[in-house]
C-alpha positions as a Markdown table, in Angstrom:
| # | Residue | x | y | z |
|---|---|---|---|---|
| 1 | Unk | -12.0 | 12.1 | 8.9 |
| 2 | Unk | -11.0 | 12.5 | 5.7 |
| 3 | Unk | -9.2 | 15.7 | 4.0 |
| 4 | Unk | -9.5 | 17.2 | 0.8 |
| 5 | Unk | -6.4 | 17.1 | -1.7 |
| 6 | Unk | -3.9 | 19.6 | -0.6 |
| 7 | Unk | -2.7 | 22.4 | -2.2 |
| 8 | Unk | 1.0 | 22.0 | -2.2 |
| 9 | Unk | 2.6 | 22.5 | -5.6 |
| 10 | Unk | 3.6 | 20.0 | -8.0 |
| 11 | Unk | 6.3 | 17.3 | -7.2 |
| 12 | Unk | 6.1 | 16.9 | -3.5 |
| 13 | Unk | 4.2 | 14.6 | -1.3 |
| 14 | Unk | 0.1 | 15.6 | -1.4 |
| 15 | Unk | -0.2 | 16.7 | -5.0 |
| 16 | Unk | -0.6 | 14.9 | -8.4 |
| 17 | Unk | 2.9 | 15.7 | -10.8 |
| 18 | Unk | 2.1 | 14.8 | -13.9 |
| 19 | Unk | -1.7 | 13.6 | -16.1 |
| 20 | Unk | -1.0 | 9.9 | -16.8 |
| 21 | Unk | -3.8 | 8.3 | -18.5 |
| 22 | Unk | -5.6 | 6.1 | -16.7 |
| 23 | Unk | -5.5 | 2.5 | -17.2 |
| 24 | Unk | -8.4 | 0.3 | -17.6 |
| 25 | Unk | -9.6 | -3.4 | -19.4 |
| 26 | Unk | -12.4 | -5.3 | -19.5 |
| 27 | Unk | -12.3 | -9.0 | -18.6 |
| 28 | Unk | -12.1 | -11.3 | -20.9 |
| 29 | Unk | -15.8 | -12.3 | -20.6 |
| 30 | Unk | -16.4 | -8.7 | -21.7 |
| 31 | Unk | -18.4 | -7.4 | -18.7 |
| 32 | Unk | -17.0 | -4.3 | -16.7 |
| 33 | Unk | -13.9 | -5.0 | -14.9 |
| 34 | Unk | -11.4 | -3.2 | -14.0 |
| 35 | Unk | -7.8 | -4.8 | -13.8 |
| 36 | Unk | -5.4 | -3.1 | -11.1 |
| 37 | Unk | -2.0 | -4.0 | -10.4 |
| 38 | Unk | -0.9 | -2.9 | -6.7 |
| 39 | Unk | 2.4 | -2.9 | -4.6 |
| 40 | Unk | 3.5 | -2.9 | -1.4 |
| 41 | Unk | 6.9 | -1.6 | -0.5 |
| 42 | Unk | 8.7 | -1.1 | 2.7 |
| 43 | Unk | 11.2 | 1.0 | 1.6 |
| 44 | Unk | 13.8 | 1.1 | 4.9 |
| 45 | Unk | 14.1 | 5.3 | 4.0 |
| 46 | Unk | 15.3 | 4.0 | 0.3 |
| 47 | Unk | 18.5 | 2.9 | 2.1 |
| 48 | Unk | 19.3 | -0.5 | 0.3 |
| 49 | Unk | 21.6 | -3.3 | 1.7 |
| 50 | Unk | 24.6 | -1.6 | -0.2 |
| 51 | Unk | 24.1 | 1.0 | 2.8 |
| 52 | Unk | 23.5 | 3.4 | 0.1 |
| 53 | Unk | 20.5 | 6.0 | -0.1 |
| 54 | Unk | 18.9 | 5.8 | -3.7 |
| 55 | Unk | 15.6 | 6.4 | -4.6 |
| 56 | Unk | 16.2 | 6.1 | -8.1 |
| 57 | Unk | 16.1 | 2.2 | -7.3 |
| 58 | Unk | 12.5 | 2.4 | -5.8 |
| 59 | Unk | 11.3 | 3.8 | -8.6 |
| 60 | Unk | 12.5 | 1.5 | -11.3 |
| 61 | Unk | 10.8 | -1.2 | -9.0 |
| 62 | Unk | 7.4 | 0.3 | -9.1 |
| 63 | Unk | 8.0 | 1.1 | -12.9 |
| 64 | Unk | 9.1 | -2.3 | -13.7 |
| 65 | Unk | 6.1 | -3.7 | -11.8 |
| 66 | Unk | 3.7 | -1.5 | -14.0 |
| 67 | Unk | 2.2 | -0.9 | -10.3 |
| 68 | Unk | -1.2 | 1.3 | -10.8 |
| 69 | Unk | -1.4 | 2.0 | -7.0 |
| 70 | Unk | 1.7 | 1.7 | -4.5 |
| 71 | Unk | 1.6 | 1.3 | -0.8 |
| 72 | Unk | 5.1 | 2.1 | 1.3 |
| 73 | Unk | 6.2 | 2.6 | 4.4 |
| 74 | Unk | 9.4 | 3.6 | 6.2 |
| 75 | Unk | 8.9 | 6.9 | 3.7 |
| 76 | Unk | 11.5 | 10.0 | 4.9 |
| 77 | Unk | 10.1 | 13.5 | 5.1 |
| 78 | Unk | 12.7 | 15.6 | 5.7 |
| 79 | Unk | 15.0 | 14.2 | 8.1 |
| 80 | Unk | 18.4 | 15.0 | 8.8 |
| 81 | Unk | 19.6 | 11.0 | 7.8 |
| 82 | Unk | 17.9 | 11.6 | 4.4 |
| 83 | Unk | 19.4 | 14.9 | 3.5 |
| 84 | Unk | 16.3 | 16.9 | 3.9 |
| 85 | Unk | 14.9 | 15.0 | 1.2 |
| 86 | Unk | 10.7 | 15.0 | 0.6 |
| 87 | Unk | 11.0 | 11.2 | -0.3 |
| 88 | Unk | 7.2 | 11.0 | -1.1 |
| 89 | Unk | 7.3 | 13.9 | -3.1 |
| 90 | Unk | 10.9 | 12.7 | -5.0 |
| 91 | Unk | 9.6 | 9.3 | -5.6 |
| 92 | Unk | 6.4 | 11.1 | -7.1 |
| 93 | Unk | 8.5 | 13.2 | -9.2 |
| 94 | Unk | 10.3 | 9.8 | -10.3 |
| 95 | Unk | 7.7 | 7.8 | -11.6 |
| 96 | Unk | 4.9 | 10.3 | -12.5 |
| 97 | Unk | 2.4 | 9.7 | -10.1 |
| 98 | Unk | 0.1 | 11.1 | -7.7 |
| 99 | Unk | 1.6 | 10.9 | -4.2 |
| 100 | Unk | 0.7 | 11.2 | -0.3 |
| 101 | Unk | 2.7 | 11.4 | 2.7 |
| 102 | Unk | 1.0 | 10.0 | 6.3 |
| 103 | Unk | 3.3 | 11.1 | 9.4 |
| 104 | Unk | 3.4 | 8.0 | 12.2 |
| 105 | Unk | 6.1 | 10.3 | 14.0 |
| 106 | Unk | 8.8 | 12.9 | 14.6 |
| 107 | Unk | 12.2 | 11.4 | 13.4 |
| 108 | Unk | 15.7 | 13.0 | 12.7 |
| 109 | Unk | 14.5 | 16.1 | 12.9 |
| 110 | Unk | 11.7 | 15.3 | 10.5 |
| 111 | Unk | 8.8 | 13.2 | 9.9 |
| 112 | Unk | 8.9 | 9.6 | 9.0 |
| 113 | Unk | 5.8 | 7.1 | 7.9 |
| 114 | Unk | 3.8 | 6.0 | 4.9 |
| 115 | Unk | 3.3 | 6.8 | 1.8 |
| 116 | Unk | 0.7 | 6.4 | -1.1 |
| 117 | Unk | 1.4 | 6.7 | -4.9 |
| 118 | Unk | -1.3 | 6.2 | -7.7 |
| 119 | Unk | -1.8 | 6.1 | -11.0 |
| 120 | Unk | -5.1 | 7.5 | -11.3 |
| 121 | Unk | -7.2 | 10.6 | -9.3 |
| 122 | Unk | -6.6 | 10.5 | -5.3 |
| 123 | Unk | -10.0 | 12.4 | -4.6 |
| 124 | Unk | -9.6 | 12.4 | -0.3 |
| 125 | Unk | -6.8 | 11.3 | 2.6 |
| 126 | Unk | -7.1 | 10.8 | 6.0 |
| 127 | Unk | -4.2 | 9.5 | 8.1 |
| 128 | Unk | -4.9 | 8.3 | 11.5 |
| 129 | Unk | -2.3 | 7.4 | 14.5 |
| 130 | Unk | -2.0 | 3.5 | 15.6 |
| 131 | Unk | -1.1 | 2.2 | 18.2 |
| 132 | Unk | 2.9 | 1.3 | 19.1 |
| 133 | Unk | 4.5 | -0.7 | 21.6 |
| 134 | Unk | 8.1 | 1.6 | 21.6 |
| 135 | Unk | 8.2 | 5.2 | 23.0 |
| 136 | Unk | 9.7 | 5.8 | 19.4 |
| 137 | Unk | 7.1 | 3.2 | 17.6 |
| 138 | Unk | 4.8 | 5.4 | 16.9 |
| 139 | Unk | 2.5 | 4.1 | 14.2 |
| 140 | Unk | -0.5 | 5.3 | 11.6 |
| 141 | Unk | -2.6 | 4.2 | 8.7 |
| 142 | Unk | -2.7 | 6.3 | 5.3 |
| 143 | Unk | -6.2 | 5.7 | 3.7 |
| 144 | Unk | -6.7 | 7.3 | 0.0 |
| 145 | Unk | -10.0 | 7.4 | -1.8 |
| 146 | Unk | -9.1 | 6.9 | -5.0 |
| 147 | Unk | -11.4 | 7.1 | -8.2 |
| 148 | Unk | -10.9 | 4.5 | -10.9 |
| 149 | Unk | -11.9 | 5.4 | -14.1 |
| 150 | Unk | -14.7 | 2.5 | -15.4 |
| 151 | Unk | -14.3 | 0.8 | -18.5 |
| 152 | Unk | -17.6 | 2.4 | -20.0 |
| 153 | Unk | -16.5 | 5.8 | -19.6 |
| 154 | Unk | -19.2 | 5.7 | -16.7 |
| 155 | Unk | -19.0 | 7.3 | -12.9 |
| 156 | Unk | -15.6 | 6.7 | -11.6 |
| 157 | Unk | -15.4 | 3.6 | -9.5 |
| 158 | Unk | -14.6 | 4.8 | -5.7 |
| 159 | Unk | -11.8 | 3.0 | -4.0 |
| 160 | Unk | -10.5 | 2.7 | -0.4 |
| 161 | Unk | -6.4 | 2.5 | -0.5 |
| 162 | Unk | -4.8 | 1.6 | 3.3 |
| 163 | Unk | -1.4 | 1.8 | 3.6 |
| 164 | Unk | 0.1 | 1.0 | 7.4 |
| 165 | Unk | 3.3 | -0.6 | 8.7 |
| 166 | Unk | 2.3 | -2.2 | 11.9 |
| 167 | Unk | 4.2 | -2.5 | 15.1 |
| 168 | Unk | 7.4 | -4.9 | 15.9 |
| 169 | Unk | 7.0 | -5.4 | 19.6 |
| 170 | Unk | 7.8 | -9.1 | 20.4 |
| 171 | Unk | 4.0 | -9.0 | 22.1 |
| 172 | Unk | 0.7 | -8.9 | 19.5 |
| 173 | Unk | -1.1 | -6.5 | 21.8 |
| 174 | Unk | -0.3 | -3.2 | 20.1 |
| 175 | Unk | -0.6 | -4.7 | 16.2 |
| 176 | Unk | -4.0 | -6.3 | 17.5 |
| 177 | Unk | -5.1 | -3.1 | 19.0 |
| 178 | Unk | -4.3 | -1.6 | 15.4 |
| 179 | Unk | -6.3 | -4.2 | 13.6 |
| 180 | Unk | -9.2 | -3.1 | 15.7 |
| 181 | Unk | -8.6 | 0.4 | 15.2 |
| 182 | Unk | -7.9 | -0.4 | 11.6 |
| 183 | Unk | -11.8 | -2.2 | 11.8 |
| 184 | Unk | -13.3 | 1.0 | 12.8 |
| 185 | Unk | -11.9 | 2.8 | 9.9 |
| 186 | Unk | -13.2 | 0.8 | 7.0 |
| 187 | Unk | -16.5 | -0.2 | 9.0 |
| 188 | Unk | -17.7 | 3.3 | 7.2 |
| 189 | Unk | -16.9 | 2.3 | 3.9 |
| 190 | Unk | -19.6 | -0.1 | 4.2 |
| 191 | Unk | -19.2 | -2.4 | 1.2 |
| 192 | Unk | -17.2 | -0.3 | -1.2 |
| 193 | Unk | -13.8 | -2.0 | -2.5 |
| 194 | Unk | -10.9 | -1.3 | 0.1 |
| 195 | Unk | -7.6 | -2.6 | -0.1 |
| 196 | Unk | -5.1 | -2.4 | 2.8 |
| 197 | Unk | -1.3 | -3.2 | 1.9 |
| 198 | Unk | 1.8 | -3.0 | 4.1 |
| 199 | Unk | 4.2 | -4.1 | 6.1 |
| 200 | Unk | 2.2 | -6.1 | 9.3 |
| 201 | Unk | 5.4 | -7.6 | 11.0 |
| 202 | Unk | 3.6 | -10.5 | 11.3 |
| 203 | Unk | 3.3 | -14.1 | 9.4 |
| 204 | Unk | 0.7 | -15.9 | 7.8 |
| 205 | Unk | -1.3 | -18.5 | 10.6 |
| 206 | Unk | -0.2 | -16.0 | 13.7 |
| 207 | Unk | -2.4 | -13.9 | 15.7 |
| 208 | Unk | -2.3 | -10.6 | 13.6 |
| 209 | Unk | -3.0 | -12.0 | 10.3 |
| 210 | Unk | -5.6 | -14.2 | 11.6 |
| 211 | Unk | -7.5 | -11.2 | 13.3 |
| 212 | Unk | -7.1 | -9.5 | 10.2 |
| 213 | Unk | -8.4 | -12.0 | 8.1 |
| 214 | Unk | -11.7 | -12.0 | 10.1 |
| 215 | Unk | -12.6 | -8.4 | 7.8 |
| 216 | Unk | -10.3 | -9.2 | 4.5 |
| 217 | Unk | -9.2 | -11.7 | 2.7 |
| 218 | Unk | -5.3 | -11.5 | 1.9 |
| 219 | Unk | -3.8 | -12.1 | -1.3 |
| 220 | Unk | -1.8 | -15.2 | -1.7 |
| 221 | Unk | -0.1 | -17.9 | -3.8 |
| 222 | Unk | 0.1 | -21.8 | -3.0 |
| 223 | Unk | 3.2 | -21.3 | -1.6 |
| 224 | Unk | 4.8 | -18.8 | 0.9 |
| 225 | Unk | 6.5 | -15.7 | -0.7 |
| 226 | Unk | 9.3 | -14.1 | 1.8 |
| 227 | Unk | 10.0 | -10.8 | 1.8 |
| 228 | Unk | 12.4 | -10.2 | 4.7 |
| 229 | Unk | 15.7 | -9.8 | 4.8 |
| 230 | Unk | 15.9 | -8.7 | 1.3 |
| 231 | Unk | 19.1 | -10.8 | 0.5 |
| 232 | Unk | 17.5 | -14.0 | 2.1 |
| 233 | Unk | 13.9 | -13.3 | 2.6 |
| 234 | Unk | 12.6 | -16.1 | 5.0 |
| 235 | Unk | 10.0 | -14.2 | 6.9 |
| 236 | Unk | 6.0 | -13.2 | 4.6 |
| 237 | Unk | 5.1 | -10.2 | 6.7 |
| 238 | Unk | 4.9 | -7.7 | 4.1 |
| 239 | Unk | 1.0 | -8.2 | 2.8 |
| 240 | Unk | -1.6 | -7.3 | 0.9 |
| 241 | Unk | -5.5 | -7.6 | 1.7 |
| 242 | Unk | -9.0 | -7.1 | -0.1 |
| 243 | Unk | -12.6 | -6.5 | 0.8 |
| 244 | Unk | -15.5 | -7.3 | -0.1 |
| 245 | Unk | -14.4 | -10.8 | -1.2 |
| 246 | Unk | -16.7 | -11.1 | -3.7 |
| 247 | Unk | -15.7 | -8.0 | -5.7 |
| 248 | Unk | -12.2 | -9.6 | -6.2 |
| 249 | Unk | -10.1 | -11.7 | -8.5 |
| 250 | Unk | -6.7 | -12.6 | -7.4 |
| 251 | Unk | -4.7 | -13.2 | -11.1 |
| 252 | Unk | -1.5 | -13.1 | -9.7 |
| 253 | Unk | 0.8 | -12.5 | -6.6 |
| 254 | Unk | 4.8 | -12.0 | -7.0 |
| 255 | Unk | 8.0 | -11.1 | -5.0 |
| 256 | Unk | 10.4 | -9.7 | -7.7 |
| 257 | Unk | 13.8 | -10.3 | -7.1 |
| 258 | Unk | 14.8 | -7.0 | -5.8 |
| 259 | Unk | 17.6 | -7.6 | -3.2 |
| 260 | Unk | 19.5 | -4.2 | -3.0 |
| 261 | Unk | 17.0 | -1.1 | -2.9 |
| 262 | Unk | 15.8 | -2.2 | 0.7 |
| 263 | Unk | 16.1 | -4.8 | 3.4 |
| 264 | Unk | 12.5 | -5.8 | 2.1 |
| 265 | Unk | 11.4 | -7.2 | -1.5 |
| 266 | Unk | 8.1 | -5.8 | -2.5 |
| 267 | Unk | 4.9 | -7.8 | -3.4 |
| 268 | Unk | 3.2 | -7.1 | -6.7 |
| 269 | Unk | -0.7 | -8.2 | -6.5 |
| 270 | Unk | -3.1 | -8.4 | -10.2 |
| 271 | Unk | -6.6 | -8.2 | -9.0 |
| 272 | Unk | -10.0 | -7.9 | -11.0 |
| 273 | Unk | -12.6 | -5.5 | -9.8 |
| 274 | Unk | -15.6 | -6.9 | -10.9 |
| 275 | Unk | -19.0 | -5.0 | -11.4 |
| 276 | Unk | -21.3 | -5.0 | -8.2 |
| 277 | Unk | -23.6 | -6.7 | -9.4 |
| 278 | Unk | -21.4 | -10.0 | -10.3 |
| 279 | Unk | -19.8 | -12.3 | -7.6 |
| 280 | Unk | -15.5 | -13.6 | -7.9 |
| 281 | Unk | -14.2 | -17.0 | -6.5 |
| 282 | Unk | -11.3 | -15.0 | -5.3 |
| 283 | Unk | -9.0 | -17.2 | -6.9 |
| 284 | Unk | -5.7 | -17.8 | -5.5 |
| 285 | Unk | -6.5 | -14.8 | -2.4 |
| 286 | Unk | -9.6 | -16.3 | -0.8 |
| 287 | Unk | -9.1 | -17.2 | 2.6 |
């Protein structure tokens, strides 16, 4: 079930911080399309592989990515490790967006999960419990509807925003059971644009991505990106996906070069939202 936008006061998780105009473009066909840039960031409580706690460093990553909407996990809420710090909120405050916090569980005296950050108007959020295979592997999925202004100064263009950080247990069962419960969730969007972004601890041709790849396509290039370890990425599990596949372009899908601010790189993804009525290739993400 979804929840309304909170009322907590400006510059902490749950409440927009600043006005930032929204950002829109037309394809260059001319017809209504809206171009989005999105992230995905597991951010390891913004402790980087210096051992040192600096959120500063997230943020110039999202900034430097341009990213209109940003998907993290591993997101602090107050825990002793983190000096009490609302780490949703603070990143908020740091680049000027609208953030959310989604608890998976109790940690250090706090809370500990995902987060969302956008760019533009976060209307509703709902954050709902997955499943973990640890007794401390708790998990959950934060979904967002988020409205996107359209390039004719039209209705706002509703979009579905998941962000989740599946489970690590050696055995698929619990990230499979997630998938499922993940199907559930965005089986009542019915065909309305939903993008899901996170970490899925899993690769590309195993038994997680290919479950999930029965509802979404993911976004891809030719070649593998790794993401994890940060230093020496060698493993892809940190993913984004779209749906419906025909109301996507894929332009462009990079891992920038960040090897400090957390033991994962990011992924950057430029899609196209085209107009209903028009059909995408998908491009380099069709699956």
């Amino acid at each position: 079930m979804f929840i309304a936008r909170s009322d907590q006061p400006p510059g902490t998780a749950g409440e927009a911080v600043s006005a930032v105009e929204p950002r829109s473009e037309r394809s260059a066909d001319g017809t209504d399309s809206v171009t989005l840039t999105v992230m995905t960031y597991n951010i390891r409580h913004g402790e980087g592989t210096d051992d040192r706690v600096d959120l500063q460093r997230i943020a110039d990553a999202i900034r430097d990515a341009s990213a209109d909407i940003v998907a993290l996990q591993e997101v602090d809420r107050n825990t002793r490790r983190s000096e009490r710090v609302d780490q949703l909120g603070e990143l908020a405050r740091l680049t000027g967006m609208t953030g959310y916090f989604g608890k998976a569980r109790r940690h250090f005296a706090g809370e500990y999960g995902n987060g969302i950050l956008s760019r533009f108007p976060i209307e509703r959020v709902s954050n709902t419990a997955l499943p973990g295979g640890f007794a401390r592997g708790r998990r959950a999925v934060l979904t967002a509807k988020i409205a996107i202004p359209a390039p004719d100064g039209g209705d706002p263009l509703d979009l579905y925003f998941l962000s989740t950080h599946l489970d690590f247990a050696p055995v698929t069962g619990p990230r499979l059971e997630s998938v499922e419960k993940i199907r559930g969730l965005v089986g009542a969007f019915g065909n309305a644009p939903c993008l899901l972004a996170g970490d899925m601890n899993a690769q590309p041709g195993g038994e997680t991505i290919e479950a999930l790849q029965r509802d979404w396509s993911r976004a891809h290039p030719p070649t593998a990106l790794p993401t994890y370890p940060a230093e020496t990425p060698v493993r892809t599990i940190d993913h984004v996906f779209y749906r419906p596949q025909d109301r996507w372009t894929v332009v462009d899908v990079a891992v920038p070069d960040s090897d400090v601010a957390s033991d994962h790189r990011p992924v950057v993804v430029k899609l196209v939202l085209l107009p209903q009525e028009r059909s995408g290739s998908g491009e380099i993400g069709n699956e």
